[in-house]
C-alpha positions in Angstrom: 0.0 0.0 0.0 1.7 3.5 -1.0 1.3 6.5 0.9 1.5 9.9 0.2 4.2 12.0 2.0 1.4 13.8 4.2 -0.4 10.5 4.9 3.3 9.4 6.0 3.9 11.9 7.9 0.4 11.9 9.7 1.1 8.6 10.8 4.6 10.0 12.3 3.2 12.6 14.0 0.6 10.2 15.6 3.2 8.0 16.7 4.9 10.9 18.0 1.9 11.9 20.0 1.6 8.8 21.2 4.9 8.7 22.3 4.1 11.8 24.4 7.1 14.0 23.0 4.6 16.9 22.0 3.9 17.1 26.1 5.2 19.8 28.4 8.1 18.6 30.2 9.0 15.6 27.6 12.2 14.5 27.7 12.3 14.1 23.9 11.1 17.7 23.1 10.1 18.1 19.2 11.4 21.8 18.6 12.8 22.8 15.2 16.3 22.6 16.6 16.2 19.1 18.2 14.6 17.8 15.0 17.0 19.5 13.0 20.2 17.9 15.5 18.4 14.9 15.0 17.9 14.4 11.5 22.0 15.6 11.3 22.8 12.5 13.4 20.8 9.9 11.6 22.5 11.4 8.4 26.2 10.8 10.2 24.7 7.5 11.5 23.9 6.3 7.2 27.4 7.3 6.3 28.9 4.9 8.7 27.6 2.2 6.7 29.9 3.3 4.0 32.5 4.5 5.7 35.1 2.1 4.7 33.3 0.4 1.6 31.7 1.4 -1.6 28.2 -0.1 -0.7 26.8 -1.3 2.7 26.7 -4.7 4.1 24.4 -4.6 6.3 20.8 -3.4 4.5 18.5 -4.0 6.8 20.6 -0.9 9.2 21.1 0.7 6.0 17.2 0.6 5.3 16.3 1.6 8.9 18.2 4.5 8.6 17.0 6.0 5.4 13.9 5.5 6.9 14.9 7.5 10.5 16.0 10.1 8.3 12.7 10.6 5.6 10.7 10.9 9.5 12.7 13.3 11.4 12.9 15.3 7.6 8.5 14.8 7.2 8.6 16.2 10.7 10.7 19.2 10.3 8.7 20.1 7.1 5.3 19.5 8.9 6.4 21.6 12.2 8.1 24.0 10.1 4.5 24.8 7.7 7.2 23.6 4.6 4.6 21.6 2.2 7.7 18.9 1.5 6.0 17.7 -1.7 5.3 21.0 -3.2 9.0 21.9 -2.1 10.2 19.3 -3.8 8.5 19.5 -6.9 9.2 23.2 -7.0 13.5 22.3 -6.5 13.0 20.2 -9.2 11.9 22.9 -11.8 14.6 25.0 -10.4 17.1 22.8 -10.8 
């Protein structure tokens, strides 16, 4: 079943509801900057798969973090009022 990037990222904010990281006081506080920190380390955390070889040999981390990074990115966007597919599209043309 494919999802659209909002119905993705509805489903990441849910979970992050859930999680209780929107609440006052959370320990995992979901601010612009954090998000932003965050998505930086998953991004550091893909390279290592690579880090001494051309491709990585282990694709189920390498999967898991591609996908830690498209959530903390579909938050930033949503948090941030950035309509990611329109942004993207719009890069596109630019480019």
């Amino acid at each position: 079943m494919a999802l659209t990037i909002d119905e993705l990222t509805d489903r990441m904010q849910q979970f992050v509801r859930n999680q209780g990281w929107y609440d006052p006081g959370s320990p995992r506080p979901q601010t612009l900057r954090n998000l932003a920190l965050s998505l930086s380390i998953e991004v550091s955390e893909l390279l290592e798969h690579v880090q001494w070889a051309e491709t990585p040999n282990d694709a189920q981390g390498w999967r898991e973090e591609l996908a830690d990074i498209l959530l903390y990115l579909m938050q930033l966007a949503r948090l941030s009022g950035v309509d990611l597919e329109a942004a993207v599209l719009e890069k596109l043309d630019k480019n």
